[in-house]
N, C-alpha and C positions, 0 to 999 in steps of 0.2 A: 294925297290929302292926309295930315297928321292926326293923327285922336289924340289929343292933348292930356288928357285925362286919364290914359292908359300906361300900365307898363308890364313891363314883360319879364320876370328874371328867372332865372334857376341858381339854385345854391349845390355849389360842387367843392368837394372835400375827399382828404382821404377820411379810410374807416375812422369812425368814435373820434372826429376832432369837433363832433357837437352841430350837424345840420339839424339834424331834426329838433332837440332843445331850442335851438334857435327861431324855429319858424313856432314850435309852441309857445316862445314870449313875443313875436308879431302879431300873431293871432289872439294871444288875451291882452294885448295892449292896443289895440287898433280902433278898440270902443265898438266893436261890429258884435261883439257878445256881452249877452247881459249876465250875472254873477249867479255862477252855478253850472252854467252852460256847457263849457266846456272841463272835463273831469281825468285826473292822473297826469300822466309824460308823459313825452312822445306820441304825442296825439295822435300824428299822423301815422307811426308804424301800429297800424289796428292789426296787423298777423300777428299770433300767437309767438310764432318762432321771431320773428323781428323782436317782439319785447325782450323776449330771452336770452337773445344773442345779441341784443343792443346795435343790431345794424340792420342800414334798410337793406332791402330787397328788390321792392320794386318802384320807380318811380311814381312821382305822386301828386296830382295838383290840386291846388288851392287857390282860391282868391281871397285878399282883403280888398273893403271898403274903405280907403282912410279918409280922413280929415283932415288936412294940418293946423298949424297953427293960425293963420291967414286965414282958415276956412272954405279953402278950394279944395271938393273931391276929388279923389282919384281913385282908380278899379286898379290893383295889384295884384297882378296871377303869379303865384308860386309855383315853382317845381323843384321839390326835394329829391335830390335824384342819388342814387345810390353810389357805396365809396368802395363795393369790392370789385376787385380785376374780373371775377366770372360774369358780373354786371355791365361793362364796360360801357355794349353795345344798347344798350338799354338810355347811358348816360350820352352817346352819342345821337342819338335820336332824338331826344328829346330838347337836347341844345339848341333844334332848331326855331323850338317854339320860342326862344327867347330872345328879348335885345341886348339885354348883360345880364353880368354873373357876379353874385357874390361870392368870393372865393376864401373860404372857409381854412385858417392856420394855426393851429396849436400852438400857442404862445411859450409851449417850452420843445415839442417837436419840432416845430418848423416845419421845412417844406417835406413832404414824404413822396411815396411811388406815383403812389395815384395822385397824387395834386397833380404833380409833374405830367400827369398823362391826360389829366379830363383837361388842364390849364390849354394845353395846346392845341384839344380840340375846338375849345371857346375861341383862341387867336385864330385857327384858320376860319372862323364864321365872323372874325374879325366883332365880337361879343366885347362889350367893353369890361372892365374889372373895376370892382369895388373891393378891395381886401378887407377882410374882418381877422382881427387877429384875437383869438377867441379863447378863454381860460383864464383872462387876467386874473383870478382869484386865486390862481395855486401860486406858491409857496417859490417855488424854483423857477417866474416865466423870465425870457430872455426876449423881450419883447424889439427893442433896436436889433439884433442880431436876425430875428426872426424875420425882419421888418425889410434889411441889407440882402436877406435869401430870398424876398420874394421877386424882388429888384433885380438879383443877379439872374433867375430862377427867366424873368422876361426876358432878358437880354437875351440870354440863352435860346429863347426859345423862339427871338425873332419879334418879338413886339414892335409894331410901330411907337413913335414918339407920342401919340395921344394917348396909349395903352400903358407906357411909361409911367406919364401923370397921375397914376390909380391914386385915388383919395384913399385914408386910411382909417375907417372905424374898429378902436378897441371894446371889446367885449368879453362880460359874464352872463352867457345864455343860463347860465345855472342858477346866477345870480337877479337874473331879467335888468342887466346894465347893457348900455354903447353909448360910449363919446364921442365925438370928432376930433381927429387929432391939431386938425385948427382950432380947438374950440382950447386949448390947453387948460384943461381941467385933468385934478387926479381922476387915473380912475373911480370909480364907484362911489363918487360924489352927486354924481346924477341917478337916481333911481328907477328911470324907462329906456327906453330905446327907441324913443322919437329922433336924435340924431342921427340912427342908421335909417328909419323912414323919409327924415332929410334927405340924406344922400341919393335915396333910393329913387326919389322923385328929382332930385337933383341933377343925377349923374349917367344914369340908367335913358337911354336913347328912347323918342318917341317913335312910335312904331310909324316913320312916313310914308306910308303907300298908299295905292291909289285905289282907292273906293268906287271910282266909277269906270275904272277898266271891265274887262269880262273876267269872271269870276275865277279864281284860282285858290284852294284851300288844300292841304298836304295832308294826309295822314299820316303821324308819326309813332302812336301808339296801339294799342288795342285791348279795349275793356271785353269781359261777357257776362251775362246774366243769365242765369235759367228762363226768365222771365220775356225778353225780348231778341235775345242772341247776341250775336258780335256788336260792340256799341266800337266806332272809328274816333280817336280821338287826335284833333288837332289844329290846325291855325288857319286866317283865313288870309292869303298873300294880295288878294285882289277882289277888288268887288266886295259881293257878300253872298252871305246863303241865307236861304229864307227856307219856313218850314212849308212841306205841301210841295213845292215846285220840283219841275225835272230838274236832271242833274245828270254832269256826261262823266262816267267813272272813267278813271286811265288807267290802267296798271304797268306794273316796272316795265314790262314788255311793251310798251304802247298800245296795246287793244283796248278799242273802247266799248263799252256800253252804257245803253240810256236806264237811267233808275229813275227814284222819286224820294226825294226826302220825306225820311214818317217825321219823327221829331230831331229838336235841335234843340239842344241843354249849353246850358251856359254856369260856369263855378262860378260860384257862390259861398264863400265862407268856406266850411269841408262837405260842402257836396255839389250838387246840382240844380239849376232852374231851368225849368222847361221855359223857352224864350218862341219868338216869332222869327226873328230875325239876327243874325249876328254879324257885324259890320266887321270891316276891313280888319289885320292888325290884333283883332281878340282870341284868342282861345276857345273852342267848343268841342261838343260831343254830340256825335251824330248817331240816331237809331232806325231805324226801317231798312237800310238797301241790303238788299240780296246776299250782296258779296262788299266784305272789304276787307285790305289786307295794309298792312304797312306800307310806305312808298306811295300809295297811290293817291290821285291828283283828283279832286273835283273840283271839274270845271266847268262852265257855261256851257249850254246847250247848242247853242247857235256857232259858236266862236273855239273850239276845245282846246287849250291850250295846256301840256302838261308842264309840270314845273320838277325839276332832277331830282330823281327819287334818293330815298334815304337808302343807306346800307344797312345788311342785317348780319351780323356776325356767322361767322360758318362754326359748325360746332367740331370740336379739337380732341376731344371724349367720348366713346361710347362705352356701354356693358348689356347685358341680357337680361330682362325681367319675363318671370315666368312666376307662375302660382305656385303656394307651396304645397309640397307634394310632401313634406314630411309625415312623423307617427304623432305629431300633436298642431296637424293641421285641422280650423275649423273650431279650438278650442277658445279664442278669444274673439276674431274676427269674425266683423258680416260681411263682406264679400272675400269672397275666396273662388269666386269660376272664372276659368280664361275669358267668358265675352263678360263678365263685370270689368277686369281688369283693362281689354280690348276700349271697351265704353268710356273709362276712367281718362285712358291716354290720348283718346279721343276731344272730352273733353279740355284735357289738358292742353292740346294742339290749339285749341280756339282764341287762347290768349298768351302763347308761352311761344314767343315766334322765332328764340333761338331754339328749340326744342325737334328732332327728328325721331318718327316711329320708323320703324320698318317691321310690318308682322311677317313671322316666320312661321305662323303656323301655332306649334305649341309653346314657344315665347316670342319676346318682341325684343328685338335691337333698338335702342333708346342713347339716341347721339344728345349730345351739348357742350355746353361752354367751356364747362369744368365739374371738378368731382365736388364743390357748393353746391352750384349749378342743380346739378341730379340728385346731390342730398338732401340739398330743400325740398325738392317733389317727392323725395322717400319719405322724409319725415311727414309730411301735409297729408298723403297715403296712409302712411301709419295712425295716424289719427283719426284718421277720416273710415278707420275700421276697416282697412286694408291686409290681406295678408299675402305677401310674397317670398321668393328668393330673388337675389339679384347677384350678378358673376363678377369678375376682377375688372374694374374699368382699364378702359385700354385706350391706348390714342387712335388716334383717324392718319393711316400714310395716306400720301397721294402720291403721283411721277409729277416729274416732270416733263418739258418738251422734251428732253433727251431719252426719256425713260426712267433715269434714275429714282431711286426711291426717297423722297423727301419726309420730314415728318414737323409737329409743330414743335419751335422755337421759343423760349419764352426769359423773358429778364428780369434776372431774380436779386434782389436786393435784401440782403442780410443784416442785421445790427444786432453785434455777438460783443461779449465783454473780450478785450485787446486779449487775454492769457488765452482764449479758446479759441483765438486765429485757428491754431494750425490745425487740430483736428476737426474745424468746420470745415476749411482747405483738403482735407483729404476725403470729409465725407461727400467733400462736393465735386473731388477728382475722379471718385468711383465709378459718379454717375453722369461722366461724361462733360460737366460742364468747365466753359472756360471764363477766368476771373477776367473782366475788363476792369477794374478800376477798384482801390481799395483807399481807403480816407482815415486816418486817427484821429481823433479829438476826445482827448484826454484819456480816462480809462476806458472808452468804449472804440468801436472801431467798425466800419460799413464797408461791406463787400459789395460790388455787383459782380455778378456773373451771368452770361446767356444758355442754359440748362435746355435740354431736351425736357419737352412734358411729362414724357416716361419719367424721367429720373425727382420730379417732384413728387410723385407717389410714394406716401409712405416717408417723405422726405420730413414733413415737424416733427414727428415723434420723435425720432431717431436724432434733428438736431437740438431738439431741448434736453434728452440725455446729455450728446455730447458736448451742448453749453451748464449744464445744471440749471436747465429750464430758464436761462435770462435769453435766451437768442429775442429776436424778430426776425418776423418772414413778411415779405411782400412779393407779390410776382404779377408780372402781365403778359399778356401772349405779345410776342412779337414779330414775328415772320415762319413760314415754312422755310426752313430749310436741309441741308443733307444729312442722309441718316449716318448717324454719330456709332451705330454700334449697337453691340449689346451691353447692357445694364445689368450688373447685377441683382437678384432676385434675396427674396426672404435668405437670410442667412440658417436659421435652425427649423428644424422639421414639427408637427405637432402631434400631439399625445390625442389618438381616436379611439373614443368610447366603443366598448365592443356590447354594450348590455345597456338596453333602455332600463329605465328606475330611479330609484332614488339617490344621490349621491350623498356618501357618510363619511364621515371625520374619519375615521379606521381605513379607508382605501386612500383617501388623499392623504393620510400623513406614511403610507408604505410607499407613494409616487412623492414623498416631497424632495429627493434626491434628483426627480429625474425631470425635472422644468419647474416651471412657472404655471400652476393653475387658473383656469377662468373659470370656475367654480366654487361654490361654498356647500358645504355640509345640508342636504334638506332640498337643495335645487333637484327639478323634473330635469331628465338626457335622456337622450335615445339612442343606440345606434347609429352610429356613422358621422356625429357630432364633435365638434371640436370641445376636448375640455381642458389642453394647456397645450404649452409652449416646452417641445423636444430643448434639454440640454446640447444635443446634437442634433448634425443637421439632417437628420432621414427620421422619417412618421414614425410612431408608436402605438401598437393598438394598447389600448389600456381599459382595465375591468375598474370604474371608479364606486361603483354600485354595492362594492363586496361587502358582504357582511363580515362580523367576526364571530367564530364558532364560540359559541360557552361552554366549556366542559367543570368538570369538578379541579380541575387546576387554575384552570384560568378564571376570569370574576368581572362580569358584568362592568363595575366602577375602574377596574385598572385603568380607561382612557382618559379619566378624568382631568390626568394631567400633560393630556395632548394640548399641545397648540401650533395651530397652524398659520402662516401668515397669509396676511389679505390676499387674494384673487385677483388679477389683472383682469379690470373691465375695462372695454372696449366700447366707445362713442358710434352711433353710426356711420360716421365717416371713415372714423380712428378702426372701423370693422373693412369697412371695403379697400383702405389701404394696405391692411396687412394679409390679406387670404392670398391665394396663388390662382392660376387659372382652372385646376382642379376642385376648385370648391367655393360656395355659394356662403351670401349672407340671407339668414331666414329673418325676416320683418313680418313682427304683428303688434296689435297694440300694444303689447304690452311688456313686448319680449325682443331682443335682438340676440339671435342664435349663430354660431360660424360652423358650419358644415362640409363635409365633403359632397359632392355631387352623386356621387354614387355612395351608400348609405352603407351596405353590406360590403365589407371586404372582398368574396368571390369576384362582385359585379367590377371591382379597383383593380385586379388581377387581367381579368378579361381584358378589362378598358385596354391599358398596359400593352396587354399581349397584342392585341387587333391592332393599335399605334404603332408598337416596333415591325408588326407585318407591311404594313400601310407605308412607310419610310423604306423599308428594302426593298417594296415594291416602287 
């Protein structure tokens, strides 16, 4: 039975080719909000870090109510789903909820990694495509050319002959413009984007299922609330749910048990309506059952039928969080005890389902996606008045059947200006990987290569050096496979503060021969703290703290005309890929600190000694 009136899409793009601008001109043009209502960009990235970093996170649903022109409604559920590789599994899950995709192209990029990799997941769910070729307003688009890659981009990728036929709306989400490309108007001659709501209702498959089968509804998400706990969020394949009645839970495993729906929400614009009932083919959100987890199935009581669970990405990454234990622990932060922290990651498990704890005790091993992945939960900690240490991320090996040791594989795609080939080629031979494919087009030029995870560590910083900062990186996980080796590590060693205090211009400018400083004149250090980058490659303890004596020779003002050059600071992420397995990042609100693990020298020595016992043993 069809819901005629229904449709289902997700919009999938690589990073910043404009999803979210996009669905904020759907959303104020849809006549579902009256003036004032909705306030700022990117409506729907409400996380702090999202706004910041201008990419989603996590996906996100919305409905519109439209109108068209004719004056038939229709219920339009959105799902803005995210563009980065640590995300991936996030944007596979939720593909399910939909009947097609708008598929989102930078009118002077064209197609990029991630197009290429969410595109495919939509063709195997056999999702039909709406291409939006999106930016018409800049300066340089190469819209036919873009228009020929997405075309080649299907072929490629196996499309059927209906998937072929993709209608093609051009668009300035920034501009709140989309034409029809049958409609042959210049661009931005139209001033809404009623013709991509055309399409949408046009092109975009009615969700035809059967309403009066036994019930079958998937769970593919998972919201929480302090308020009510795990809220399951997802589609309903058969039948319906109604609020109040039993309900047979399935999970991946097949085991069932009998629950009870509390409530059943229904999107609504950017949020939610508490509803009675939700019919076949729509979207919901479910709150009351006990247990619910991704994958799992509700079905009819009488009749259980599960429906093939979703996959959930295995995480490829882990490293160590433990509380900080340093000399200026407790001076910004409010939680600072192992069971706030225990509590925190607890919570974080509830809705973070690529996410693994493992407690140890006096830290916790903390797996995921990628070093994003774990960054964003540092940074949302951090703010959230968090204060910790966290160790060197490291990859997940596994064996194989034969034993061998495998590790994760991933396909990395480069776009370096053509003169910086070779030493991109050699920083990318260090680290193990092999080039499959290199492309010129004019002065720029696209590497792919299959790179060990290891060897993407640490790996932008080091490539925008040896591009002068014009590189692109893109990467996706792509298979476990055999271990490639070792990698080289940190090339040069760091300079360790020997004396907590204050750091002065008179001790940095006697070390400025011997690195690169992460300090500035007036900064609190402590013992045992990283405060620059060794010229050579073995550690340096360094007294940054020193005074300078004043005698009757020497004078107060002589420094006047020191000058020191700026300090390398380090991004949180830009921290955890440069430490070595010896040494910790310190996270508080207000501070990112790079540390040795052991603080005192003596305890460095020890360590040292007891390891080389440990190996002869």
């Amino acid at each position: 039975m069809a819901r005629q009136n229904i449709r289902n899409i997700a919009i999938i793009a690589h990073v910043d080719h404009g999803k979210t601008t996009l669905v904020d001109q759907l959303l104020r043009q849809s006549g579902q909000f009256g003036k004032g209502e909705l306030h700022g960009e990117c409506i729907l990235d409400s996380n702090d870090i999202e706004r910041e970093r201008g990419i989603t996170i996590l996906a996100k649903n919305c409905a519109i109510n439209y109108t068209d022109r004719t004056g038939n409604s229709y219920h339009i559920n959105i799902v803005d789903t995210p563009g980065h590789a640590d995300f991936s599994g996030e944007v596979e899950r939720v593909l399910k909820l939909a009947d097609g995709v708008l598929l989102l192209v930078d009118a002077f990029e064209g197609v990029m990694p991630q197009t290429r990799y969410v595109l495919s997941k939509a063709l195997d769910l056999h999702l039909q495509p709406i291409v939006v070729i999106n930016k018409m307003d800049r300066p340089d688009i190469r819209a036919e050319k873009v228009h020929e890659e997405v075309f080649d981009l299907l072929v490629e990728l196996g499309a059927d002959d209906h998937a072929l036929e993709f209608p093609t709306v051009f668009a300035s989400a920034k501009n709140g413009w989309a034409v029809r490309e049958d409609n042959h108007r210049f661009p931005g001659e139209s001033e809404d984007v009623h013709d991509l709501f055309d399409a949408i209702i046009e092109y975009i498959p009615v969700p035809d299922l059967d309403g009066d089968a036994p019930t079958q509804a998937l769970i593919t998400s998972i919201d929480y609330s302090e308020y009510v706990g795990r809220i399951g969020i997802g589609r309903v394949f058969a039948g319906s749910l109604q609020a109040g009645e039993p309900i047979m839970r399935i999970d991946r495993e097949g085991k069932q048990t009998k629950q009870k729906i509390g409530q059943l929400l229904r999107f609504e614009g950017l949020g939610r309506n508490e509803t009675d009932r939700i019919e076949v083919g729509d979207l919901f959100a479910v709150v009351g059952l006990n247990k619910v987890d991704i994958g799992d199935t509700l079905a009819d009581i009488d009749n259980p039928i599960a429906l093939p669970p979703v996959g959930i990405d295995e995480p490829t990454l882990h490293m160590t969080f433990r509380i900080n234990d340093g000399p200026f622990s407790g001076r910004e932060g409010k939680f600072v005890t192992n069971r706030q922290l225990r509590e925190r990651l607890d919570k974080e498990l509830q809705s973070n389902v690529a996410l693994r704890v493992e407690d140890r005790g006096d830290e916790f091993n903390v797996s995921g996606r990628g070093l994003l992945h774990l960054g964003i939960l540092l940074e949302n900690m951090r703010r959230e008045g968090y204060e910790l240490c966290v160790g060197k991320p490291e990859v997940i090996f596994h064996r194989d059947e034969n034993g061998k040791k495998t590790e994760p594989i991933e396909k990395l795609i480069i776009d370096t200006p053509a003169e910086s080939v070779g030493p991109v080629m050699q920083l990318l031979g260090d680290r193990k990987a092999d080039m499959t494919h290199m492309d010129t087009q004019g002065n720029r030029t696209q590497l792919e290569f299959m790179i060990p995870s290891r060897g993407l560590i640490g790996l932008r910083s080091r490539l925008l050096t040896a591009t002068a900062g014009e590189a692109i990186m893109n990467h996706r996980f792509a298979e476990y496979g055999e271990f490639r080796g070792e990698i080289p590590s940190r090339q040069n060693g760091v300079l360790i503060a020997t004396e907590t205090g204050q750091v002065t211009a008179y001790a940095l400018d006697q070390l400025a021969g011997r690195g690169i400083m992460f300090t500035s004149p007036g900064d609190q250090i402590y013992e045992g703290q990283l405060v620059g980058e060794h010229c050579r490659d073995n550690d340096l303890p360094a007294n940054v703290v020193r005074k300078k004596n004043l005698t009757n020779v020497r004078s107060a003002n002589k420094d006047a005309t020191v000058t020191l050059k700026a300090p390398r600071k380090y991004s949180l992420e830009g921290s955890l890929e440069y430490i070595e397995s010896d040494e910790l990042v310190e996270l508080t609100p207000g501070s990112i600190r790079l540390r040795k693990r052991f603080l005192k020298e003596a305890d460095r020595k020890r360590h040292l000694r007891n390891q080389a016992k440990t190996v002869q043993v």
